[in-house]
N, C-alpha and C positions, 0 to 999 in steps of 0.2 A: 207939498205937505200931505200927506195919508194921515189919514182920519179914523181910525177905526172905534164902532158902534158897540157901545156895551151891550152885550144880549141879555135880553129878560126870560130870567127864569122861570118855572112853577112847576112844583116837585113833592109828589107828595111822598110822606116817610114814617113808616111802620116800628117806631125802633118800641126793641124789645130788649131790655135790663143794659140799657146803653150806659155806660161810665159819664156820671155827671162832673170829675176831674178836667175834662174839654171846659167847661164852662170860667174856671180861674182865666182861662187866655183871654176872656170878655169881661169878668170880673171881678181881677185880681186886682183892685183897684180897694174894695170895698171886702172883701174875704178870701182867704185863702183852708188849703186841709180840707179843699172839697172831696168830698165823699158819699158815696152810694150809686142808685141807678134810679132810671127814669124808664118806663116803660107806657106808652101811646100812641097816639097819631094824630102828625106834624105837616103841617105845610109849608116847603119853602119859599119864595116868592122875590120877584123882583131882577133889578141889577144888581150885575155879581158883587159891584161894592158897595151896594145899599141891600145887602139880604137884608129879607124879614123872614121871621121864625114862627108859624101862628099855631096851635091846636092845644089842645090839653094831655095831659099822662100824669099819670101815676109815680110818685117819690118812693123809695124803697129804702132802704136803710141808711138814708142821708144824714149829713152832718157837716158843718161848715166853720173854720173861724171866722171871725169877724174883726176883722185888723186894730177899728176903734179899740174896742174892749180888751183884745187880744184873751178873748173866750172860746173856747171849740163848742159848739151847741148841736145836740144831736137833732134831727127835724123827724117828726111822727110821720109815719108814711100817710100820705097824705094826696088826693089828687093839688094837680097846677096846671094855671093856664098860664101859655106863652100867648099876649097877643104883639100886631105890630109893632108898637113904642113901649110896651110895658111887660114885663115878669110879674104875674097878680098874686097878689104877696096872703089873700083875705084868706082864713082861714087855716094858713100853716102855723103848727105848733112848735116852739122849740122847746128844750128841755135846759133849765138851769143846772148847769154844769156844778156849782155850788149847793143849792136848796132842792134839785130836784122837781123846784116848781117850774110848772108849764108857763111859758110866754106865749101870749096869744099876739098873732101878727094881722094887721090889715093895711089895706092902699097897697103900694106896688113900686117896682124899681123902674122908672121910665129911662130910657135908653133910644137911641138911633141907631140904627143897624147894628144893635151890639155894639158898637164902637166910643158911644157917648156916653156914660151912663152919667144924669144927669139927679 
């Protein structure tokens, strides 16, 4: 039997007005009608099937449903940190698609390599 060794990555990554659309494949679970761009810098980390995603950037004209509610919400451009088990949620604004008024958001979406969101 052959055995082959996951290799461990570590990667760092510059993106600039990256399509935050990628992120439904992680999670589509909890929102869909992702929209905007994320601009920062990322570190990628780990084995290939336990990535971690770690650093902060910048939201740009985001907006997202939220399957619950089945609400599209637009998000205030706004810095975000990825850390390893969490998407840090403190401080993003949404906008009430209805009223107009701001949703102030805090805590965070914990997650396992992207895969779990829990």
């Amino acid at each position: 039997m052959i055995r082959l060794q996951q290799k461990i990555t570590a990667s760092h990554w510059k993106a600039k007005n990256f399509q935050l659309k990628i992120l439904e494949r992680f999670l589509g679970g909890l929102f869909t009608d992702i929209k905007g761009f994320v601009t920062g810098d990322f570190d990628i980390l780990g084995e290939f099937d336990k990535l971690q995603v770690v650093g902060k950037g910048r939201l740009k004209e985001a907006g997202l449903k939220v399957i619950f509610t089945l609400c599209f919400y637009e998000i205030q451009d706004r810095d975000i940190e990825l850390k390893s088990t969490e998407i840090n949620l403190d401080g993003i604004v949404l906008k009430d698609p209805v009223s107009n008024n701001p949703i102030y958001l805090s805590g965070g979406i914990q997650h396992n390599a992207f895969k779990i969101v829990l």
